[in-house]
Backbone bond lengths (Angstrom), bond angles and torsions (degrees), N, CA, C in turn:
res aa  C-N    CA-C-N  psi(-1)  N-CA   C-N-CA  omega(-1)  CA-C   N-CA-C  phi
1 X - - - 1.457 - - 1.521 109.37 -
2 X 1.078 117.18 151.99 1.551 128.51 -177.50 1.831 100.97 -120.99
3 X 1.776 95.67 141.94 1.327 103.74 158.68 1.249 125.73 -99.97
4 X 1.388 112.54 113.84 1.524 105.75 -172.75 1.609 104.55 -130.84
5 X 1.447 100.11 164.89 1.446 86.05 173.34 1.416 145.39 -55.14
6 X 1.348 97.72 -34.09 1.921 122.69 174.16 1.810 82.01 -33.86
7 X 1.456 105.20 -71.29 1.672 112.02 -168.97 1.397 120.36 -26.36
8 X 1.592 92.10 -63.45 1.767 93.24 177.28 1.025 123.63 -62.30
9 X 1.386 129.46 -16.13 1.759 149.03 -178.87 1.192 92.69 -58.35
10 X 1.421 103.45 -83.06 1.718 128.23 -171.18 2.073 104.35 -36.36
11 X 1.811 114.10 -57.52 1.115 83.67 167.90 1.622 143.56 -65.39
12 X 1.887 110.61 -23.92 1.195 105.23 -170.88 1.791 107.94 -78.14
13 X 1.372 108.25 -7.16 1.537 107.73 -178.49 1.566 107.53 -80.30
14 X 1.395 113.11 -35.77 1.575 125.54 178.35 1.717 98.89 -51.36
15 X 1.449 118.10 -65.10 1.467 119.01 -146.72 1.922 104.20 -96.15
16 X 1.625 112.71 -19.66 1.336 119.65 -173.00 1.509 116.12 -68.55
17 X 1.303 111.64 -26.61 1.635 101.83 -171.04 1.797 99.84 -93.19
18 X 1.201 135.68 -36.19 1.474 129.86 143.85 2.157 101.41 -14.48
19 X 1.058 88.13 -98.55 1.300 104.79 -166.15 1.786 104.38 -51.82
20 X 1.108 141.65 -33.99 1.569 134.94 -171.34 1.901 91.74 -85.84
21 X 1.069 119.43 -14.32 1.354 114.04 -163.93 2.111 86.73 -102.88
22 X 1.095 135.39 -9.44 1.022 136.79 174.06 2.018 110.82 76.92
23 X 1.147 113.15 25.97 1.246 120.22 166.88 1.538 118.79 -86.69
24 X 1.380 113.91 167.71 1.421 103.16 -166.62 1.800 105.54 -143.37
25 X 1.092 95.73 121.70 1.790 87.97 -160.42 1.726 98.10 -93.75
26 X 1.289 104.95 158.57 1.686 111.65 -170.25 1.670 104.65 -68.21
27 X 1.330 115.90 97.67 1.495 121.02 173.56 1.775 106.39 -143.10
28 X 1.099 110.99 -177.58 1.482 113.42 160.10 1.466 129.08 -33.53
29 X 1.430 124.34 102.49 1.449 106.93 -160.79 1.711 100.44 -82.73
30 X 1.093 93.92 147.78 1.482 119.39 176.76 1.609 113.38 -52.19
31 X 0.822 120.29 122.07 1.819 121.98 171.99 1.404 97.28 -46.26
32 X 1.566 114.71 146.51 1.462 129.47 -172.95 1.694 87.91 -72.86
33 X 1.547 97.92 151.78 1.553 94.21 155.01 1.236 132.69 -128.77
34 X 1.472 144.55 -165.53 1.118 118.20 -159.73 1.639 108.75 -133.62
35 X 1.079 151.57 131.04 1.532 144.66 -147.61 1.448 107.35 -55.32
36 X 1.409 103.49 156.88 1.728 98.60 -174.02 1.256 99.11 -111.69
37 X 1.662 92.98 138.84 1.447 130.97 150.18 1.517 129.71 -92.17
38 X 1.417 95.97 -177.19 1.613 100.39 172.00 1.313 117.86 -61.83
39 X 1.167 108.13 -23.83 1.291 117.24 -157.42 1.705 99.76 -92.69
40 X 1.168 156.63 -16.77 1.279 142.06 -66.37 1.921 95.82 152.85
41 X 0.988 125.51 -54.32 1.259 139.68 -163.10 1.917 112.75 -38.84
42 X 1.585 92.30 -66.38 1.295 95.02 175.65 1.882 132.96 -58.52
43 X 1.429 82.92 4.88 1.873 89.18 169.95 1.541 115.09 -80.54
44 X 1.151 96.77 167.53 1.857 101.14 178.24 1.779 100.97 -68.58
45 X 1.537 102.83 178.71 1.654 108.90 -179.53 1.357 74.32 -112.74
46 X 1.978 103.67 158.32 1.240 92.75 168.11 1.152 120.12 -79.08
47 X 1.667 144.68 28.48 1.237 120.41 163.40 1.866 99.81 -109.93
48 X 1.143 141.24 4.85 1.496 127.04 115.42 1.422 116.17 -5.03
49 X 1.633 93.55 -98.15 1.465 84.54 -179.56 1.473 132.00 -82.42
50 X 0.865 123.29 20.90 1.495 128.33 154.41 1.692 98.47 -67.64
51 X 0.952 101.03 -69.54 2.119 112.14 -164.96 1.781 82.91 -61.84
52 X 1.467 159.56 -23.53 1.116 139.25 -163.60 1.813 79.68 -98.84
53 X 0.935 154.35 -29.44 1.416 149.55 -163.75 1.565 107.96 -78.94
54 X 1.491 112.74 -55.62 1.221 115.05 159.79 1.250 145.64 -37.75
55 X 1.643 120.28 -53.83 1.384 162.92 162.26 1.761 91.17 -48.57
56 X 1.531 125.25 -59.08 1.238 130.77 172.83 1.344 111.18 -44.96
57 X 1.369 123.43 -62.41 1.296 137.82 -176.19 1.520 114.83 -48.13
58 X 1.665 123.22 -42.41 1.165 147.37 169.73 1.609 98.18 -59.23
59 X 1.030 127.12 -76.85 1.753 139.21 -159.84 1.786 68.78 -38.23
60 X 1.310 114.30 -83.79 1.347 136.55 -111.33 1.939 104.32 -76.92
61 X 1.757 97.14 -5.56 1.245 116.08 -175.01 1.719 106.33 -93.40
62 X 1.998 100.27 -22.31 1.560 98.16 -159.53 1.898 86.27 -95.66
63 X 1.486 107.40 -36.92 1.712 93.15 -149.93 1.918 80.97 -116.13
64 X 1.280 102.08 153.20 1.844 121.15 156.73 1.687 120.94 -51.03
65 X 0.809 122.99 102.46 1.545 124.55 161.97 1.506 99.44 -50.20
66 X 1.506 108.33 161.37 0.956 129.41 134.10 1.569 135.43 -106.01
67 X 1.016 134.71 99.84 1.210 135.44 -146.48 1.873 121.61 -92.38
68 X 1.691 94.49 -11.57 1.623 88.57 -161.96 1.647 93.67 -149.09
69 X 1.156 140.35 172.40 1.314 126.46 151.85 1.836 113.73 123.60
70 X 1.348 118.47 -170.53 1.295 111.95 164.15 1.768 123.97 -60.03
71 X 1.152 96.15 -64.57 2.073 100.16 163.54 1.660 108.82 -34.58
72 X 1.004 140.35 -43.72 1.457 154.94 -147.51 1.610 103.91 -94.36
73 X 1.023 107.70 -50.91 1.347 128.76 -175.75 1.342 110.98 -59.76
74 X 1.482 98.07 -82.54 1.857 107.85 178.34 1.605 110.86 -57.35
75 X 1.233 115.94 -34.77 1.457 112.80 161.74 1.778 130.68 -31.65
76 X 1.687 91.25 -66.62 0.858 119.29 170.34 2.458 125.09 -48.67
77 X 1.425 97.92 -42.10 0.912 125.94 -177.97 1.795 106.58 -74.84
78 X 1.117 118.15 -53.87 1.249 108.56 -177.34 1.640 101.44 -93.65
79 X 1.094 126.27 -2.50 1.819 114.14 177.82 1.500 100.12 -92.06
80 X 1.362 138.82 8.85 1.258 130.94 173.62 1.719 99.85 -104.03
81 X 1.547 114.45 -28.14 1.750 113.82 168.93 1.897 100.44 -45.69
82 X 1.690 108.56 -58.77 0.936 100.13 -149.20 1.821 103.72 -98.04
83 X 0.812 137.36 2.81 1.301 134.39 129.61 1.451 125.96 -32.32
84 X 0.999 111.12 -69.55 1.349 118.13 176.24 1.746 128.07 -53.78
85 X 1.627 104.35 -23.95 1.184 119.09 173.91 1.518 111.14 -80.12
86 X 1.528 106.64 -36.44 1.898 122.15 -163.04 1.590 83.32 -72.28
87 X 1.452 144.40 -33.20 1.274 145.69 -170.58 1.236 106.57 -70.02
88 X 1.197 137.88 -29.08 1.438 140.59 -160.24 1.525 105.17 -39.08
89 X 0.958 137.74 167.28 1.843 152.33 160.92 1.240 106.92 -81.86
90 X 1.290 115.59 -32.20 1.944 104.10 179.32 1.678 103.37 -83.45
91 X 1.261 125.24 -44.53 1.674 115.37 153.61 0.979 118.37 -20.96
92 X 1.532 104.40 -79.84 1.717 96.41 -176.43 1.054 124.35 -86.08
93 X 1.501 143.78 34.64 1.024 158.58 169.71 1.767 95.38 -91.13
94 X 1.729 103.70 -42.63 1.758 115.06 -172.36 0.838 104.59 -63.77
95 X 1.687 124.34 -47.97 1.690 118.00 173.96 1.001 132.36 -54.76
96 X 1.875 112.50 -38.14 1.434 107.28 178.66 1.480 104.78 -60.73
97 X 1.380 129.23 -59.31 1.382 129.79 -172.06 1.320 102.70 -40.74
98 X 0.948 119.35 -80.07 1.869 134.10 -164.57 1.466 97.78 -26.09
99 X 1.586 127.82 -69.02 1.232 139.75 -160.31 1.595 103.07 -84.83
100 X 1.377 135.04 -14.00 1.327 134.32 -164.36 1.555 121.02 44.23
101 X 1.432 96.18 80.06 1.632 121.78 -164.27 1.416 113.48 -111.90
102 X 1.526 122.16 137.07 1.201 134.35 5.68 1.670 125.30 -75.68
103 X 0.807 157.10 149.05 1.609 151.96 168.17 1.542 92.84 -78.69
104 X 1.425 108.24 128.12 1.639 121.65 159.74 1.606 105.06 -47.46
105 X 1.101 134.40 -45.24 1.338 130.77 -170.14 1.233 128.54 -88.07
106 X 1.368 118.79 2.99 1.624 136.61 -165.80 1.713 90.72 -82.00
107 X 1.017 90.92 118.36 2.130 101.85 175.02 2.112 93.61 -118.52
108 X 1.247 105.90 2.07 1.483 94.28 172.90 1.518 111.38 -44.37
109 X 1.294 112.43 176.26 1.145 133.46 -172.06 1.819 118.58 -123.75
110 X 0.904 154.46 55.67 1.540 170.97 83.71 1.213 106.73 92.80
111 X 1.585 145.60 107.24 1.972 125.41 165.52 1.380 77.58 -135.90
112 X 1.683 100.86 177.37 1.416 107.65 -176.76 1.290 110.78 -101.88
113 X 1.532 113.16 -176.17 1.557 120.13 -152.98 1.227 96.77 -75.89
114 X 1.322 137.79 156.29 1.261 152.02 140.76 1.617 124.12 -70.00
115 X 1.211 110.90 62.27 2.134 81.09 -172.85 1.306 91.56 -104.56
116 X 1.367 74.12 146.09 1.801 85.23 179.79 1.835 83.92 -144.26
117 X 1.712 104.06 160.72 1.742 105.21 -174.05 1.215 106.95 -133.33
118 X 0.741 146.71 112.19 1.629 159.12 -134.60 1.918 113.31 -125.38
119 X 1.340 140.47 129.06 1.313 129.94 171.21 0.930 114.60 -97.67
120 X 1.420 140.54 113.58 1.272 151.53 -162.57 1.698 105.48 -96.31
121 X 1.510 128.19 115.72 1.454 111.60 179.64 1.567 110.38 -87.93
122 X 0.933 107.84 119.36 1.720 129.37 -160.89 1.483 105.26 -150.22
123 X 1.284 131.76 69.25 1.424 121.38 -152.62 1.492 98.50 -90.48
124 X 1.139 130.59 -29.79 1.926 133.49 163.13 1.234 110.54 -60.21
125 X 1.160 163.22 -38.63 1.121 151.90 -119.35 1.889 100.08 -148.11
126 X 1.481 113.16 105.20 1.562 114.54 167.76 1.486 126.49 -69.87
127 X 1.049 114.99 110.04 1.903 98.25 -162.75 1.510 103.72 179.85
128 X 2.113 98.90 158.07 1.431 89.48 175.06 1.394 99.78 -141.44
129 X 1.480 134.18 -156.38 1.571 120.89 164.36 1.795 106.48 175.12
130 X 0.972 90.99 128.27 1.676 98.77 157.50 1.434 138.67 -76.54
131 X 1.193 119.21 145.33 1.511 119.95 146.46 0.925 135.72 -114.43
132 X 1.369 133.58 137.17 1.454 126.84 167.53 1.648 134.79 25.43
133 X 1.123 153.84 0.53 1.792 127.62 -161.24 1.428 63.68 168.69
134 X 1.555 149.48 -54.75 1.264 112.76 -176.28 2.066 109.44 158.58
135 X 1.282 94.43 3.48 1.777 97.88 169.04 1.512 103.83 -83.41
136 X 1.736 96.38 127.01 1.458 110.57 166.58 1.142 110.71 -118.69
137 X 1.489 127.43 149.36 1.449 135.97 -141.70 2.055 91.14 -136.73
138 X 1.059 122.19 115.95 1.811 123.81 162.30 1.171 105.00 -122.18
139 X 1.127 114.97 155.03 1.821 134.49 -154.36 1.562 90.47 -116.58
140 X 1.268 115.70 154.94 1.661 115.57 -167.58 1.688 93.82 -73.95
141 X 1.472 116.60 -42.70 1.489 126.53 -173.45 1.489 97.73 -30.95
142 X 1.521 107.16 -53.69 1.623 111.30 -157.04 1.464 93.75 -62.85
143 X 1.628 129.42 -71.10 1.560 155.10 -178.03 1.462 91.39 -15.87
144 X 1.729 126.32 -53.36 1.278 146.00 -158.44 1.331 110.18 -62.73
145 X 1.371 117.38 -47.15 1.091 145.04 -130.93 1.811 107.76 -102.71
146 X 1.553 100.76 -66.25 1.274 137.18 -171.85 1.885 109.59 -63.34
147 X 1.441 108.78 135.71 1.595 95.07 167.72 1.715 94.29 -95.35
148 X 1.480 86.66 176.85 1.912 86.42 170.14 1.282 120.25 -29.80
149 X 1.485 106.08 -64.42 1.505 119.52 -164.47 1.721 117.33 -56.88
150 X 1.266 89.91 -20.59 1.724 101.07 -171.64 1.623 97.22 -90.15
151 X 1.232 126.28 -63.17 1.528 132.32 131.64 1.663 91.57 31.45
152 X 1.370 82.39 -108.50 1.596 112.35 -165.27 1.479 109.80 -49.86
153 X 1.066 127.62 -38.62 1.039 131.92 170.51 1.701 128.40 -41.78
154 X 1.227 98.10 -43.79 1.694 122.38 -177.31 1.560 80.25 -78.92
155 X 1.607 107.07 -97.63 1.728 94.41 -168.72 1.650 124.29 -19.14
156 X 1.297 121.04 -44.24 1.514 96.82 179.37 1.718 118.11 -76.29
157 X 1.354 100.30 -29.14 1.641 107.31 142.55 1.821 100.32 -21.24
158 X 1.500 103.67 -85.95 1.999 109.67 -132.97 1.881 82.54 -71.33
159 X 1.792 116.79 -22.11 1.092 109.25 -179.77 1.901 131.90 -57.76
160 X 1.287 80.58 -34.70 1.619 108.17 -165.75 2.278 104.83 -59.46
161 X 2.059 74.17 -45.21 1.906 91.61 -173.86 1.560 95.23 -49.91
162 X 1.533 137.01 -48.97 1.363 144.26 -133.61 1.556 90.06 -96.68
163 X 1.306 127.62 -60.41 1.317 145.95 -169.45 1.715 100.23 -51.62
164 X 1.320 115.83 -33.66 1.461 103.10 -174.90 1.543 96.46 -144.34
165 X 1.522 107.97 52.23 1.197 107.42 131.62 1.461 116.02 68.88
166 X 1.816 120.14 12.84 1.527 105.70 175.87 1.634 133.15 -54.26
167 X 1.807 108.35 -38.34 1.061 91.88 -178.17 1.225 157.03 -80.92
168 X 2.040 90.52 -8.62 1.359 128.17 149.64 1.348 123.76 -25.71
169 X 1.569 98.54 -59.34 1.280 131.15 -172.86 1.689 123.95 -71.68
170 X 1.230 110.36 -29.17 1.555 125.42 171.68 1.735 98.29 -85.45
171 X 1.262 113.92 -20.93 1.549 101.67 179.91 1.656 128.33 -74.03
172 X 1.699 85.19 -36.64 1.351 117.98 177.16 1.898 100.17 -60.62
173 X 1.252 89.31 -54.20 1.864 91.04 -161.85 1.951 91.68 -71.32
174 X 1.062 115.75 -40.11 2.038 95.07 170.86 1.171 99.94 -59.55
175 X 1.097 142.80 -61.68 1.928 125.93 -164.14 1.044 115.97 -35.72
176 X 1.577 116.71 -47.90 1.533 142.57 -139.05 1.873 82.71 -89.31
177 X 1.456 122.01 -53.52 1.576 126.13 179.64 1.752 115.06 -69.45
178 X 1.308 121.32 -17.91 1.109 140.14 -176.70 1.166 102.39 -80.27
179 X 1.510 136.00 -59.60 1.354 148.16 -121.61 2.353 79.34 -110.54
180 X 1.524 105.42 -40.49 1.154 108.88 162.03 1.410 122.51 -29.05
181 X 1.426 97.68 -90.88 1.348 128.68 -177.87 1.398 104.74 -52.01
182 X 1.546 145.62 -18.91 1.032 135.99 141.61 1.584 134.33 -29.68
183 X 1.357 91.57 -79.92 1.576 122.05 -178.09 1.777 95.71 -58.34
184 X 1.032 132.00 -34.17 1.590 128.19 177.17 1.347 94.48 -75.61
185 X 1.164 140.86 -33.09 1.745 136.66 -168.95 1.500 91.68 -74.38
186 X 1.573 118.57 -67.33 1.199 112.26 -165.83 1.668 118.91 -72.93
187 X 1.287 110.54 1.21 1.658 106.75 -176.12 1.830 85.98 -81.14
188 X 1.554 112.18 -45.67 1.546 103.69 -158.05 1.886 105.94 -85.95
189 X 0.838 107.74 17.86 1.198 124.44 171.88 1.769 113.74 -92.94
């Protein structure tokens, strides 16, 4: 099997309209969360990680984990370096700036990140990827491939996507092109 993007498409199209439509399918319920502040902002909403739980469920239905072992291990070992770095206060100090945070109007709801790092056996294919609230997915190719440093490198990569919120953010910007492409159908209509 290959990881390609089509793949990641296919899962965020599978699990996104659930979650953008605000439905909630019978799984692990999400820890309550708590209204956002300044203080608070740069966390996922819980339907982040709801749609990153889902999207998980999908990966984890199409490709084999690896669950235990050398891959698992060193995985494990260097994604807590870079965790701990993606946490920093001047990070999220960058996000608030970057995005101009908090929004007066944000009634979201706040839980904390989920990362969890997963070995995907994919031995063709070099690659890694996020979802939503905080599952990151590496292909053994990459594990194979990569020294630590390169390793780590990617993770603060797949970290960075989760930490500020891209896929949130690509969801937001289809609505916004959707809701477009509507109103142009029905004007020429």
């Amino acid at each position: 099997m290959r990881v390609r993007w089509y793949t990641l498409a296919a899962v965020l199209l599978v699990v996104t309209p659930a979650w953008a439509q605000g439905e909630r399918p019978a799984r692990a319920p999400v820890p309550p969360g708590v209204p956002t502040t300044a203080e608070n902002v740069h966390l996922p909403t819980e339907g982040e990680v709801r749609l990153g739980r889902e999207g998980a469920q999908e990966v984890e239905r199409i490709f084999k984990v690896i669950p235990a072992g050398p891959y698992h291990e060193r995985l494990q070992r260097i994604s807590s370096v870079v965790v701990a770095n993606i946490q920093r206060q001047d990070i999220i100090e960058e996000y608030k700036r970057k995005y101009n945070l908090p929004k007066d109007n944000d009634k979201s709801r706040r839980v904390p990140f989920e990362y969890s790092f997963k070995v995907i056996d994919v031995p063709r294919e070099v690659n890694a990827f996020s979802l939503a609230g905080g599952p990151i997915y590496v292909t053994t190719a990459l594990m194979d491939m990569a020294s630590d440093h390169e390793l780590a490198a990617v993770l603060g990569h797949e970290c960075a996507h989760v930490a500020f919120h891209h896929i949130e953010q690509l969801i937001r910007k289809q609505r916004r092109v959707n809701s477009t492409q509507l109103l142009g159908l029905l004007a020429a209509v």
